[in-house]
Every structure is written in C-alpha cells, then in structure tokens.
N, C-alpha and C positions, 0 to 999 in steps of 0.2 A: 522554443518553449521548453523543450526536453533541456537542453543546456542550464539554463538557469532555473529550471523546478519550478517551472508553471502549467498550470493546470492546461493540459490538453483534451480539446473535447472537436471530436470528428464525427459531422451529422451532414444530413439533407441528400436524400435520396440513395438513400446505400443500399436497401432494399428494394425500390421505386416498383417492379418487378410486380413484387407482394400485396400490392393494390388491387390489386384483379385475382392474381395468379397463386395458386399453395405452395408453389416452391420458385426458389431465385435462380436467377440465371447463374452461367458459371462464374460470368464477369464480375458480378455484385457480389459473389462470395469470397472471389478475389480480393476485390477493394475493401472490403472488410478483414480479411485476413492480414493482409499488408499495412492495415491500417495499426492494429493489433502488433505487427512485428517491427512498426518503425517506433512505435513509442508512446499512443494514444493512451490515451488514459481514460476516455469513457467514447463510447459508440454510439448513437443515438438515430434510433427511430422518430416520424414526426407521422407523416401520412399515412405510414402503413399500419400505424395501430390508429390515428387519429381518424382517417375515412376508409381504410382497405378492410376489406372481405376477410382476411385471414390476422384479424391483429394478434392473439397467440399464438400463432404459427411463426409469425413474424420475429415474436419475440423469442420463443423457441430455440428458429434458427441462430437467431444472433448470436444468443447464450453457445452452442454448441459452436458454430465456427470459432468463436474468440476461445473457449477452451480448448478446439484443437491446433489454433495458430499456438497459443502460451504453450502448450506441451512438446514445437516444434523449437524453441527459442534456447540459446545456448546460453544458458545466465550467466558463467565466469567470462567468455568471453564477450558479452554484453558489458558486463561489470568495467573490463580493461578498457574497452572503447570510451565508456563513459568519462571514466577516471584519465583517459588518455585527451579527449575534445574539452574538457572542463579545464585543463592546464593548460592548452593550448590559447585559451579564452583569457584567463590572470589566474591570479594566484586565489587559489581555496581561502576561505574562513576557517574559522578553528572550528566552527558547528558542522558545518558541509564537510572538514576534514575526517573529524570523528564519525560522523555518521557513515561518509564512505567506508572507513575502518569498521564499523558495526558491521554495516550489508559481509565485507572481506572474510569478516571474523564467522559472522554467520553461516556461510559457506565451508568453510573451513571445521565449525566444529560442527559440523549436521544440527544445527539450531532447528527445533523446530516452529519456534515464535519468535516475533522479535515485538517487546514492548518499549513505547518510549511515552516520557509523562511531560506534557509538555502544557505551555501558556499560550504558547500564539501557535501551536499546529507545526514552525519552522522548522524545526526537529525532524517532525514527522516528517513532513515532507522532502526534507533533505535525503531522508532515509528510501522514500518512495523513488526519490531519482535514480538511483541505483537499481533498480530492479529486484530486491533479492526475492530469492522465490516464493519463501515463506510468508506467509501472511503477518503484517504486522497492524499492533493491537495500541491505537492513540488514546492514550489515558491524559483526561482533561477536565477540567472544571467549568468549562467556559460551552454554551450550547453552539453559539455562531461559531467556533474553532472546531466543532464534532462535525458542524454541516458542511463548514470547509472539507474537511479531510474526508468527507465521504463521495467530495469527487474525484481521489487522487486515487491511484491505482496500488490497491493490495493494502489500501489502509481501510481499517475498523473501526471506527472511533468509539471509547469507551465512556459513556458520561458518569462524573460523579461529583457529588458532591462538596463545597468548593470545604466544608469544613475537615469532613473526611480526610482530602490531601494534607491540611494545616495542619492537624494536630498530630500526626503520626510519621515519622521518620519515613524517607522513600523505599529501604528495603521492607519495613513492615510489609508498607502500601501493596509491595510488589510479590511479597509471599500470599499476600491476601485474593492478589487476583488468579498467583498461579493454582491456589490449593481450589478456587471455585472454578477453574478452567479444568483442573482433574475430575470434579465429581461430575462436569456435565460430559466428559469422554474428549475431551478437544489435547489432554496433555496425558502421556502415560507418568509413571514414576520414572524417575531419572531422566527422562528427557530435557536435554539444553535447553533452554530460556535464557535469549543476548536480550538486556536491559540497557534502555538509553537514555540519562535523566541529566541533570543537574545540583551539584550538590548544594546551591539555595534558592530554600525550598520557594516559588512564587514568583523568583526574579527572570523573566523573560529574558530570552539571548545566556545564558549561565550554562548551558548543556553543556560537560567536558567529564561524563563519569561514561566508561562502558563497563559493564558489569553482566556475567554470566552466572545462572543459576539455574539448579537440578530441579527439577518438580520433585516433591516428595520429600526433599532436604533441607534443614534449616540452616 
C-alpha cells in the first residue's frame, strides 16, 4: 500500500486491553507504535471506545503513543528508502516524480508547509507517500477529494470554493492562504512555504510547477 500511495488503515483490537482496563499493555503499545513506524496512515479504535469503560482514555493513549512513535522516525532517511523501493517497482510518473522532489526540497530548505492545489487529491497524495515532516495543506474544490485526503497521513484538506480557484491565478490563491495562516499564528514572516500545483488551472493529472514562497513576501 505504502509503495503505490494507498491509503493505509491498521485497526481491530490494538488496544483490546482498554475494554476493561485504564491502561494498555506493553504489547499493544508496541503494535501501535510499529504500526506508526512501518507506514500506517490511520490507527483505529473500534471496541474500546465503542463498548470499553475507558473510551477517552483509550483515545488519549493512542494520540500520545503515535506522536511519540512519529518523533522517533528518521524522515531523510525514510525519504531515500521510499524513493529507493518505488524504483525498484518501475519507473515514477512525472506527478509522483515532482512531488517526491517537493517532500527533497522541503527538507532541505526547512519548509515549514507544504501546499498543494489539487483536483483529484493525486498530488497530495503523492506528496503524503514520502513522508515529509511538515504538515501539508490540500487546497481543493471538490468535498469527496477533502474527505479522501483526510485519511492520508499529514494531509489537511482545505475546502474552497470551486469559483474562488477559477477566477484567480494560483500564486494569488496561494498568497491568500499564506497571509490567513499568518494571522491565525500557524506561519511566522519569512518562513518557507513549498507550493505544489499545476500550471492549468482545473485540468486533473497537470501538476509539474514547484514553487517556494516567504510568508510575509509578495
């Protein structure tokens, strides 16, 4: 799944534990952890909030185990593995090409967002295979492509308006979202922002622009 950028989701009984009990065993923290560090992309509870005695607790721990597995995780050379199994497989796309190059790039200039504006989510996704560490932010028109990318890992999907995109060139678009990510505290001045779009404007499969920009800069 990890190879080809499909959506990973590891569930049933990862807490089992927690049904009864306020804390989990060491085993279940384990297999949560490792779950987290081979490449899962969402973690799921079922019984232990749906019939267990502790289901905030339950949730809780999850939350907290998965952000101290991701804190253990070496992203570059995450990155080289990925970029190393995925050639081994056939040869990249030009979307999955650049988007790897975005996560590279990211990494490299201390990015600390990465936006990409996309039609079908592919983009993002592509983006999300790589792991980069940074949160990235899916700016889309389409609601079913926001609820997609909000099972992928480290994506945010941004809904807006399908007019909004249309009418205004994609750096506009994209100064517009950086200047309302400054006033809410999420971007300082001058901080990187790698942008990942396509230069026509609506046509699916088209992403071949990367593009970096300053908060605060026009």
């Amino acid at each position: 799944c990890n190879m080809v950028g499909k959506i990973c989701i590891v569930a049933t009984q990862m807490l089992e534990s927690m049904v009864q009990n306020p804390r989990p065993t060491r085993a279940e923290v384990t297999d949560v952890a490792n779950a987290v560090c081979e490449g899962a992309d969402c973690v799921m509870l079922s019984g232990e909030t749906a019939k267990g005695k502790w289901p905030v607790k339950a949730v809780t721990n999850m939350r907290e185990i998965c952000v101290e597995a991701e804190s253990s995780i070496d992203y570059r050379q995450l990155y080289k593995q990925y970029v190393f199994n995925t050639k081994q497989i056939g040869k990249m796309s030009i979307t999955e090409s650049l988007c790897s190059s975005a996560v590279k790039t990211a990494m490299e200039l201390d990015c600390k967002l990465i936006v990409t504006l996309s039609e079908t989510g592919r983009s993002a996704i592509m983006v999300s295979k790589y792991h980069p560490r940074v949160p990235v932010i899916t700016v889309t028109p389409h609601p079913q492509v926001a609820r997609q990318c909000h099972l992928k890992r480290g994506l945010f999907p941004k809904l807006t308006q399908s007019s909004y995109v249309k009418d205004q060139d994609n750096t506009t678009i994209l100064h517009g979202f950086i200047e309302n990510w400054m006033r809410k505290g999420f971007l300082q001045r001058g901080d990187n922002v790698l942008c990942v779009y396509g230069d026509q404007q609506g046509v699916p499969g088209s992403t071949n622009v990367i593009k970096v920009l300053k908060a605060g800069k026009d």
